[in-house]
KOLTI-387372 format. One line per 5 residues: number of its first residue (from 1); for each residue x, y, z of C-alpha. Coordinates in steps of 0.25 Angstrom, whole numbers. Layout:
! residues N
NUM) X Y Z; ...
! end
This chain:
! residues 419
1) 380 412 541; 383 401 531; 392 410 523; 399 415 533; 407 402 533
6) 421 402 533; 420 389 527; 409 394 515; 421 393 505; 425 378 507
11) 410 372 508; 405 380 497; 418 376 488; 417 360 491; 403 360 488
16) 406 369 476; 416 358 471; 407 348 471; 397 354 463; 408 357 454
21) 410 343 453; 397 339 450; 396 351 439; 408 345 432; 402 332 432
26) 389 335 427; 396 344 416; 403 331 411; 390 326 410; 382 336 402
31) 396 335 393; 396 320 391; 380 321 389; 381 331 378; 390 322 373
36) 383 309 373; 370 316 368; 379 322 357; 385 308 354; 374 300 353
41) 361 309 347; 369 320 339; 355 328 342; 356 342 344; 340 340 351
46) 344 330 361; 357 340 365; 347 351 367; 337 343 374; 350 337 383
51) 351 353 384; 339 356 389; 338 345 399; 349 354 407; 343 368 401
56) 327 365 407; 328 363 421; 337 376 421; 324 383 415; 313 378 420
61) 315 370 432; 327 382 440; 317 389 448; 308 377 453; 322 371 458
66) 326 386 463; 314 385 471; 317 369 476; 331 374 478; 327 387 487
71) 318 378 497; 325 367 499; 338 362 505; 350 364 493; 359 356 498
76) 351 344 499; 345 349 483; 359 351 478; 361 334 485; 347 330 478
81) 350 337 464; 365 332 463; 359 319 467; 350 318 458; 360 323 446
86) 370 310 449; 358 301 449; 352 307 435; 368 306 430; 370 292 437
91) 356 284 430; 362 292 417; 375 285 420; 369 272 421; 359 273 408
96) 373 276 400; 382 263 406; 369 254 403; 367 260 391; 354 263 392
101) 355 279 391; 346 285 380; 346 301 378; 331 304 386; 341 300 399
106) 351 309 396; 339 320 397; 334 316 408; 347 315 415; 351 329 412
111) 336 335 415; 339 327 429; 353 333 430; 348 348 426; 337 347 437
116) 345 341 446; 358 353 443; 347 365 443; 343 360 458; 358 358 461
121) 364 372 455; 352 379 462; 354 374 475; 369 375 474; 368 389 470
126) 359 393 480; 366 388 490; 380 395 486; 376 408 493; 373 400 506
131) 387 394 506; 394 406 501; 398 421 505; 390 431 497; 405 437 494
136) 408 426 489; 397 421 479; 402 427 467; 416 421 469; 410 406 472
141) 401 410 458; 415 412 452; 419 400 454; 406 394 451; 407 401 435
146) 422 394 435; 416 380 439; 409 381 427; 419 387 417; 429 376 421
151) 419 365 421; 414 371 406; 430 369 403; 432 354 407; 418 347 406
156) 418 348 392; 434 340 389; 432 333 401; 418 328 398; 424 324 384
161) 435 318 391; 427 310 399; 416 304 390; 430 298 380; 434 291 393
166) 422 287 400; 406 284 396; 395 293 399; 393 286 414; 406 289 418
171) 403 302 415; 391 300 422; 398 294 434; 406 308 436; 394 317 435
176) 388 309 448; 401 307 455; 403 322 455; 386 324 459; 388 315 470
181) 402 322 475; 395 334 475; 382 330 481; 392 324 494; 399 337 493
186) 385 344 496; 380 333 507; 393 338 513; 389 353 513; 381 362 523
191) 373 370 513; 366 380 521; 349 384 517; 344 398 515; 334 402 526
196) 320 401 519; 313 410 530; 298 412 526; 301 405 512; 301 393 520
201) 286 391 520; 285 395 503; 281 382 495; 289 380 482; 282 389 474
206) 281 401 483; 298 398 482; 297 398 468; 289 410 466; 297 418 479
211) 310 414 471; 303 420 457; 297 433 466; 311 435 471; 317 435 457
216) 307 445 451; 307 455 463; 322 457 463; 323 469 452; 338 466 451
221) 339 451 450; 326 453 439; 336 462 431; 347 453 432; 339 440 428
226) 335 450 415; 349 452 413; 353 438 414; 341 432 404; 346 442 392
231) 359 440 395; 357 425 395; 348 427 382; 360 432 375; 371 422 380
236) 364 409 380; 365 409 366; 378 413 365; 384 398 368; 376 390 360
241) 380 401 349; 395 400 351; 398 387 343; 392 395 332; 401 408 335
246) 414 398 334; 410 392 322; 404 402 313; 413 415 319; 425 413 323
251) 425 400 312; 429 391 323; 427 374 328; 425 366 339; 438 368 344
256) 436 384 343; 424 382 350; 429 373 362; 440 384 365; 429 394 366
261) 421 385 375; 432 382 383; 439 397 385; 424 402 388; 423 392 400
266) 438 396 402; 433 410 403; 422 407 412; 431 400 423; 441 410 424
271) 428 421 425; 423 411 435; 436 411 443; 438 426 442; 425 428 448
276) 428 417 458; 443 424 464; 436 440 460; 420 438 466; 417 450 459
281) 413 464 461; 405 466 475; 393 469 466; 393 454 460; 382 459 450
286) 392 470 446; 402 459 442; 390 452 433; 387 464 425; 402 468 422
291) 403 454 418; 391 454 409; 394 467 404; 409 460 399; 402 446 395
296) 395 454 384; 406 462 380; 413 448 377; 403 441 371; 399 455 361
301) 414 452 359; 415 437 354; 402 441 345; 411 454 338; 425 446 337
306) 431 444 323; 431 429 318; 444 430 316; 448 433 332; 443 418 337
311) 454 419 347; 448 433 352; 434 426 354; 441 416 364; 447 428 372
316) 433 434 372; 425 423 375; 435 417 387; 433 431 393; 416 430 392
321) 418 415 400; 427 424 408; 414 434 413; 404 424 413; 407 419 426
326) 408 432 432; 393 436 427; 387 423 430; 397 423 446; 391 437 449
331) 376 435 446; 376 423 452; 383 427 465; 376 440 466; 363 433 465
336) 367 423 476; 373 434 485; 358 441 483; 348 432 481; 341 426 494
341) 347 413 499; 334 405 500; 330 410 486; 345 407 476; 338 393 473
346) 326 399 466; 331 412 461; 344 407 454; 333 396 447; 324 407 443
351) 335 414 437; 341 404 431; 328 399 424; 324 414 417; 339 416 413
356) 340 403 406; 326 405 399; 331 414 390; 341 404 383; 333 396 376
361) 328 408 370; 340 415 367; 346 401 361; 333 401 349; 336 416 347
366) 349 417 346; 354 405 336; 344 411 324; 350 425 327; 365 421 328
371) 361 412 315; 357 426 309; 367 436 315; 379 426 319; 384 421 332
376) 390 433 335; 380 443 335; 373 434 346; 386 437 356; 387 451 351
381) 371 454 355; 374 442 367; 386 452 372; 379 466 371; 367 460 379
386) 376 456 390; 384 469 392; 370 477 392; 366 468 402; 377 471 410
391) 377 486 410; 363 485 411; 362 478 426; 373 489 430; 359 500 428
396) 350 492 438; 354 495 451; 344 483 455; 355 474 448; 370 481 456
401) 361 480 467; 357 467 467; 367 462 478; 361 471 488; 354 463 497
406) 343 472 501; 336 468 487; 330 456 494; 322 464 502; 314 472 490
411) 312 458 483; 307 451 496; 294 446 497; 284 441 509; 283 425 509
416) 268 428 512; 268 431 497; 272 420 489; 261 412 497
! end
């Protein structure tokens, strides 16, 4: 087998690199687009609508590339998608150096490039548990969490850096170079495909509504996705929400706010790392729920700490970045250790898409009820949630479970079916 390669650790790890590097690029772009936008339209609408043109195709388009992502070869998707990214950036390049750009090409562009990083992320991840050792997934996920922790530290100084020294093209420039560095990396790369068996003769929609049946007959991974929306509910608002806790609770400014930016990120890579070099308990799901179970003790305590204890609030809120990477790591590696290879694609999308509907909502909730109650009664409710959540999955024994194999065989069901 595949993963039984000595060699698994030095293929994964280039290939890995690469789309590290194209992740930093792209993030100097979101950055220096922000920026612009900012800049020039001083619109609050135009950076929601710049927002959305990344948040939609997340929503409403993950389980259709799931599907696309499942039945075809993702090797050759991740090539396409990364190609298509770089030449999206590479025309937005042009329209800045002629001068030509207006603010509906900078939508397009990132709609283009959001498409283009759903197909990309969905094949990339559903090709990790080809490449890797099951033992070793939720260490690889480590890592992954500290990627983005370090890449949340330096986009932002760099990026700034960046657009004082060179125009929006340059910028531009990088974000292909890195695409195309990673796309070689991946022509370069033996990716192996899952064995589709019977599934082979489904069209798309019998995949889409295989990958849905597949989802909805697994009692523990049904639990989990409940889990995962309320808790999602509670802290998607938290972020927008913090600017407001600096400013109006602890009495702090821009500069109060960047260290406590910066700190959580710091938390988040060492959380990342720690996972990385520890892997976890042998139950990955076990290491999930003690780490939700902290992450809401943390975040009931920045919503109870005295105005006054600023200094405090850093400690507490370095250690929440801390165990977020160790929630995120564990679900994610014990979904990829469980869930069938020829199914990641579409069930990762699916999930994705349901978690993520519930932000919207929990964003028109929550600002009227932390303008009526305050910031911190938000975290405090956001914190008690998570915890309960946490203890909760320990009562299922369909969620400790989960990693037992012998799951997929209650949940399987004849391909005659879907026809």
């Amino acid at each position: 087998m595949e993963n039984s390669n000595q060699h698994w650790a030095r293929r994964f790890y280039t290939l890995w690199t690469g789309q590290a590097l194209s992740l930093l690029g792209s993030q100097l772009v979101q950055f220096a687009i922000i920026w612009y936008l900012t800049e020039k339209t001083n619109s609050a609408t135009t950076l929601a609508i710049a927002s959305m043109m990344g948040l939609l195709p997340q929503v409403l388009l993950s389980p259709f590339i799931g599907t696309w992502v499942d039945r075809g070869n993702r090797r050759l998707i991740m090539i396409f998608a990364d190609s298509i990214v770089a030449i999206a950036t590479g025309m937005l390049a042009l329209l800045f150096a002629m001068d030509m750009i207006q603010v509906w090409h900078i939508y397009l562009a990132l709609l283009i490039r959001a498409i283009g990083g759903g197909f990309h992320q969905s094949a990339f991840g559903a090709s990790t548990v080809l490449l890797v050792p099951k033992d070793q997934l939720a260490r690889v996920q480590g890592f992954n969490q500290a990627l983005n922790g370090g890449l949340n530290i330096i986009s932002a100084p760099l990026g700034a850096y960046l657009l004082a020294i060179l125009p929006m093209q340059g910028i531009l420039a990088i974000d292909v170079t890195t695409a195309l560095i990673a796309v070689s990396i991946v022509l370069l790369t033996k990716i192996p495909q899952p064995e589709r068996g019977e599934q082979a003769s489904l069209t798309f929609w019998q995949d889409f509504r295989a990958g849905f049946h597949y989802i909805i007959k697994w009692r523990g991974l049904v639990i989990i996705l409940i889990l995962a929306m309320v808790i999602n509910f509670f802290f998607s608002a938290t972020e927008p929400l913090t600017p407001l806790l600096i400013t109006n609770h602890f009495n702090g400014g821009a500069s109060q706010l960047g260290l406590w930016l910066a700190l959580f990120s710091v938390g988040i890579l060492l959380g990342g790392i720690f996972l990385g070099v520890w892997g976890g308990f042998k139950k990955k799901i076990v290491t999930a729920l003690i780490g939700l179970i902290m992450m809401g003790i943390l975040t009931f305590g920045i919503g109870i700490i005295p105005a006054h204890l600023f200094t405090v609030g850093l400690i507490v809120n370095t250690a929440l970045g801390l165990t977020l990477p160790i929630v995120n790591g564990s679900i994610g590696a014990t979904l990829q250790s469980t869930v069938a290879a020829d199914m990641q694609g579409r069930v990762f999308a699916f999930i994705q898409s349901i978690v993520l509907l519930v932000s919207p909502i929990a964003l028109i909730i929550a600002g009227p009820f932390a303008d009526r109650f305050g910031m911190q009664f938000w975290f405090i409710l956001a914190g008690c949630i998570c915890a309960l959540m946490g203890v909760v999955g320990f009562f299922f024994p369909d969620v400790i479970e989960i990693e037992n194999k012998k799951q997929e065989e209650i949940i399987a069901k004849p391909i005659a079916e879907l026809s």
